[in-house]
N, C-alpha and C positions, 0 to 999 in steps of 0.2 A: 361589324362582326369580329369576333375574335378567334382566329387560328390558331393551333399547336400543332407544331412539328416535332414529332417524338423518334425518335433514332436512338441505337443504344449507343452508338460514340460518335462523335465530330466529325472523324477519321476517316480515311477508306473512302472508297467510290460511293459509297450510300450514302454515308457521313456527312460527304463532300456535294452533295447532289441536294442533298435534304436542306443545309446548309444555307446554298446558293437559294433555294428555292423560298426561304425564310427571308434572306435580304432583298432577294425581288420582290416581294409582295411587300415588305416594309418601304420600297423604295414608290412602289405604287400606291402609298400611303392607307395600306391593309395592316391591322394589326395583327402583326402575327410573335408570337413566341417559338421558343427553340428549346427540348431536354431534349436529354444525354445524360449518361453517363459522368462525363467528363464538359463539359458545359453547358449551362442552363442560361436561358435570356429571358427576361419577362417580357409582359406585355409594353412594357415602354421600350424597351430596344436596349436594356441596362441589362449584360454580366452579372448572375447573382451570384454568393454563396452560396451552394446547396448541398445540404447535408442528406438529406432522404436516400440516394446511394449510400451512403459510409456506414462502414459493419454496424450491425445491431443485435446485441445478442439475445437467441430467440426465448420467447417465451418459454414457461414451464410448459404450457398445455401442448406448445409448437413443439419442444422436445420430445414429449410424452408420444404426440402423434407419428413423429418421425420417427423414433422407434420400434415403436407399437407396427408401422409399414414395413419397416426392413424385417421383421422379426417372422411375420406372417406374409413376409410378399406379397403383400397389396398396393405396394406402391409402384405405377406402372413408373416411376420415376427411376426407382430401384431395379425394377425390370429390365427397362433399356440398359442402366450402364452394365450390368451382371451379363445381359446377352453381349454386348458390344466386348466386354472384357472377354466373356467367354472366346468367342472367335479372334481375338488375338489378330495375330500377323493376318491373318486370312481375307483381311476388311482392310477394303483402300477407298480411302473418299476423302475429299476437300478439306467439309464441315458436315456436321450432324447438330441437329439442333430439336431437345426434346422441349415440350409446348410449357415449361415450366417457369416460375421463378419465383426466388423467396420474398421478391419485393412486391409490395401491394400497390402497383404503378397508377389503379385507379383512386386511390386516396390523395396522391399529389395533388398542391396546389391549383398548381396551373392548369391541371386536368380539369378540375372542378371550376374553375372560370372560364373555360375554352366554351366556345359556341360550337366549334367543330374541331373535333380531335384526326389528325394527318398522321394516320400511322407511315414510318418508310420500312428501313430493318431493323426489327423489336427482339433481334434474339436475345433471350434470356431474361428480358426484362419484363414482357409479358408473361401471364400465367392466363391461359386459354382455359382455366376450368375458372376464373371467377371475373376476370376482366370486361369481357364480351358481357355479361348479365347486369355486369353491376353500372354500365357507363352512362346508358341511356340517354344518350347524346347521339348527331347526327357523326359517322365514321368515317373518313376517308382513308383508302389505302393506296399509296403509292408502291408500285411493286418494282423491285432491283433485282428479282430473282425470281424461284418457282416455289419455295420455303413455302409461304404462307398457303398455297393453295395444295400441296402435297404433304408428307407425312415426316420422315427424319432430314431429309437431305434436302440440298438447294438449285439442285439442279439434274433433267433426267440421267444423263449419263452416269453419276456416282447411285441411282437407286437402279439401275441397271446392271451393275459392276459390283451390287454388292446383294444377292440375292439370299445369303444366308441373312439378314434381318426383315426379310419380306412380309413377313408376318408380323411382326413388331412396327414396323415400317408402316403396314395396311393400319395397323389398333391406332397408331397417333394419327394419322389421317382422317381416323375417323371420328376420332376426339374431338380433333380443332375444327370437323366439319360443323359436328353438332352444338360445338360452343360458337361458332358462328352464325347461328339460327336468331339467337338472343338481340343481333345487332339488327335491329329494326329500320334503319334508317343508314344504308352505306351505299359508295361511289366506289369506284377502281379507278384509277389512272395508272397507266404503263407508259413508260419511254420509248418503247418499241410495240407493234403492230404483232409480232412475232412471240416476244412476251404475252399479249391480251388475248393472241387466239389459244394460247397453251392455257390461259386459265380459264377460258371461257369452255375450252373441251373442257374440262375438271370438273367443270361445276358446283364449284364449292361457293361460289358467289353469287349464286342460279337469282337468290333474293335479293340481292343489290341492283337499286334503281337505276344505275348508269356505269359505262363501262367504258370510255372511252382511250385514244393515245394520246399523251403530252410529251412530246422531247424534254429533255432535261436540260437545261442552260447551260452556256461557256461564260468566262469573267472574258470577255472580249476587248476590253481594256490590259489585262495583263498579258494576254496570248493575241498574237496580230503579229502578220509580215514580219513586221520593222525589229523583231527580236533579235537583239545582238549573237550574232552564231559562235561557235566555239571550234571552228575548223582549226584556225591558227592556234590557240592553243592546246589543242588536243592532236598535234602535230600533222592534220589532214592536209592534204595535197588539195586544189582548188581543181582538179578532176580527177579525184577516186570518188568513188560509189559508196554512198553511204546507208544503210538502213538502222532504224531503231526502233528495239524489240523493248517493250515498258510494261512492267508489269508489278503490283506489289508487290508478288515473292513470284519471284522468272520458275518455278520448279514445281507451280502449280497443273500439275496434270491437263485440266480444263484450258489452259492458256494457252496451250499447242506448242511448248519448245522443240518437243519430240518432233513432232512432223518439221518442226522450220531447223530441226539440226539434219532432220534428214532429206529437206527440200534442198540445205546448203551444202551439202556434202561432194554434190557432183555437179554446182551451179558454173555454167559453161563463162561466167564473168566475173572478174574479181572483185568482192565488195569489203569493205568495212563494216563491222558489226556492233555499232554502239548498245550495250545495255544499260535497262536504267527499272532498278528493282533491289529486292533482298536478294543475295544467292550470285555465286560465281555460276557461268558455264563453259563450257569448254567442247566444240566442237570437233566433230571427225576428220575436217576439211581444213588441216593448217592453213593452206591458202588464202583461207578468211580468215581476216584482222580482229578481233575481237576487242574490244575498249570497255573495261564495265567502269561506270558511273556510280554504283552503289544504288542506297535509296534514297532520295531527294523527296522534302516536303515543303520549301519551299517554292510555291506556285512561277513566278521568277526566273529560276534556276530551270525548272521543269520546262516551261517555253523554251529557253535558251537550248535544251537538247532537240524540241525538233524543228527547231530553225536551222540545225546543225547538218539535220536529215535530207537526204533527196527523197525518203518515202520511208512513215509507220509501217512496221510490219506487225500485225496484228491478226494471229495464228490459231485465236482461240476457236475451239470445235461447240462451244455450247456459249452465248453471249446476248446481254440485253443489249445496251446503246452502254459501251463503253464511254470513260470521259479520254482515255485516250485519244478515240476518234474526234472527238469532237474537237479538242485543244490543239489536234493535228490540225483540222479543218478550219480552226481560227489563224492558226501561224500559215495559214497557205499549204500546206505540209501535206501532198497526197497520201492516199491508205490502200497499203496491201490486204486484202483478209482473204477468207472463208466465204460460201454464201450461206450465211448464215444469221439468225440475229436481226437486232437494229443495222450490220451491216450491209448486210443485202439488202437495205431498205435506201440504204442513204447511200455505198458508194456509185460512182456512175463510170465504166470502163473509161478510161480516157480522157476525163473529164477532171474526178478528185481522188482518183484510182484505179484499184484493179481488184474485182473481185473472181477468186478462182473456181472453176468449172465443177468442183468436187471438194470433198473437204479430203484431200490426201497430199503426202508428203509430196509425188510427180504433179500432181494439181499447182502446187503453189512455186513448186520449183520455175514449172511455165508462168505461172501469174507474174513473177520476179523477173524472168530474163524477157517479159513481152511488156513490162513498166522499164527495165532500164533501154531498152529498143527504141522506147519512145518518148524517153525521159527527156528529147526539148519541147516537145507539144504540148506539157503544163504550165501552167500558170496560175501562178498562186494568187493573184488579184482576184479571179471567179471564185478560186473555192474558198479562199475567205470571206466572198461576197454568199456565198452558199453557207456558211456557218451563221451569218450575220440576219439570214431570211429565215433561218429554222431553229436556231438555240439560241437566240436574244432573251435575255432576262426578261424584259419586255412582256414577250409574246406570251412567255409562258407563265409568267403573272397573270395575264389578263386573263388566258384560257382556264389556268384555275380560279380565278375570281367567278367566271362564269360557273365552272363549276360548285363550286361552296355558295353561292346564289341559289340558282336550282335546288342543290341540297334542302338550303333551311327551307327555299319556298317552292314546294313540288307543287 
């Protein structure tokens, strides 16, 4: 059987996930392929050129219609950005993301040789008003977020927080419901348990044959104990306290800096505060040492900071199975969070963390000073052994093998 994994970029925690999950099953000798945006692999495991993303300028008729839509507002495309412009400053969210795009993604190649198409994160790159009818192939969708099962946003808290588009908000949702009718033959896999029952309330998937949780993989060979640590040169004393806060861009709302500047503000133990993201920060609590890192995309490097760590601090208020945790959990590296999430599914108080009683800034403040209390009763042999039994490339090869089995033969 032949796979595709469709992602709109390499990049990024889906990117990254989609990615991996492409060279496990090639390594389990499944053929599988990889588009993107920015890298495409065919079915041999060979880097291609591909042009199909690069601008193409639209046809007459394409023109004629896109104007023709702005002119008379019928274009619900048009719609969105006018309401979103209209409200201005008013609107705080993440990412918004309307069910559009100019590219006809079910024309591609590989799509049309693929035995079963592995959607991950498709923003932009799908067009839900013709995609879904025209594929007629069996669907799989890997979920990183809430996106595909709800309407502009990707997570509840920004369709919460942003109620002036509620109504716009409701009309895309009910768009990509109904163009999801067309898909005859789909599965769900979630990386988290937490993720599956939020879209299985939704029910935008009500007609898909299986809905199962798959963890997402660690490269367990790059991330392990043995990573050379960065104390000494990062000038750290071999007993100061260290934590590291990782995030793509640290200043993302959803990723909880707010509550961990104000969990740190009055933390009754002095720590060190390694970041590792886009974005300065600058806490309330001089006391705390602050070290930014920048953004680091070498895999490598990115181990190296939390071997560096006496514990991840991973703060976010809304989360599927981060790769942070996970790459914590291969280097040995226990985890602070939230209960919230793939987290409160996988960390274990005392064990490969600390998960805190509430999702608030004195919630975690305790979570923090009741981890460094107890910070020699870790051990990073088990929680490595704990990464090793549940995000193996491996395992999660195989359980999607089972699945896309099933699939073609129900």
């Amino acid at each position: 059987m032949r796979i595709l994994q469709v992602t709109t970029s390499s990049k990024g925690g889906a990117g990254i996930a989609a990615l991996r999950l492409h060279t496990a099953l090639r390594d389990q000798g499944i053929s599988s392929a990889f588009l993107s945006k920015d890298l495409t692999i065919d079915f041999d495991g060979n880097s291609i050129q591909d042009n199909f993303f690069n601008y193409r300028k639209a046809s007459l008729i394409s023109r004629i219609r896109r104007k023709w839509s702005v002119l008379f507002f019928k274009s619900l495309k048009y719609q969105i950005q006018k309401e979103i412009e209209s409200h201005g400053d008013q609107l705080s969210y993440e990412m918004v993301s309307p069910p559009f795009s100019s590219w006809e993604l079910e024309k591609h190649p590989l799509i049309r040789r693929a035995d079963i198409v592995n959607l991950h994160m498709v923003t932009g790159i799908v067009a839900y008003d013709r995609f879904f009818s025209q594929l007629n192939k069996p669907l799989v969708w890997t979920l990183h977020d809430m996106n595909p099962f709800m309407g502009l946003f990707h997570y509840k808290g920004d369709q919460d927080a942003n109620g002036l588009l509620k109504k716009m908000d409701q009309d895309v949702k009910s768009l990509k419901q109904k163009a999801l009718m067309h898909c005859k033959q789909g599965a769900i896999a979630s990386p988290s348990k937490w993720l599956l029952d939020a879209c299985t309330k939704s029910d935008a998937f009500h007609h898909f044959s299986e809905k199962i949780v798959i963890p997402n993989s660690i490269d367990l060979k790059v991330f392990h104990p043995k990573v050379h640590s960065l104390r000494e040169e990062l000038g750290i004393l071999p007993n100061e306290k260290v934590l590291l806060f990782a995030a793509g861009s640290l200043h993302i709302d959803r990723k909880g800096f707010a509550l961990l500047n104000d969990a740190l503000a009055n933390l009754s133990v002095p720590i060190t505060l390694i970041t590792l993201g886009k974005g300065m920060v600058q806490l309330s609590n001089e006391a705390v040492k602050v070290i930014p890192l920048g953004f680091k995309s070498d895999p490598r490097e990115i181990a190296a900071c939390y071997a560096t760590a006496d514990a991840c601090i991973l703060p976010s208020k809304e989360d599927n199975l981060p790769n942070t945790m996970l790459e914590a959990f291969a280097t040995g590296t226990p985890v602070i969070s939230f209960p919230n999430g793939g987290m409160k599914e996988h960390i274990q108080n005392g064990f490969n963390g600390v998960v805190a009683n509430a999702i608030t800034s004195n919630a975690l403040k305790k979570a923090i000073e009741t981890f460094f209390n107890t910070l020699s009763t870790y051990d990073s042999e088990p929680i490595r052994r704990y990464a090793e039994e549940h995000f193996d490339a491996n395992i999660q090869a195989k359980a999607y093998e089972g699945l896309y089995t099933r699939l073609l033969n129900p």
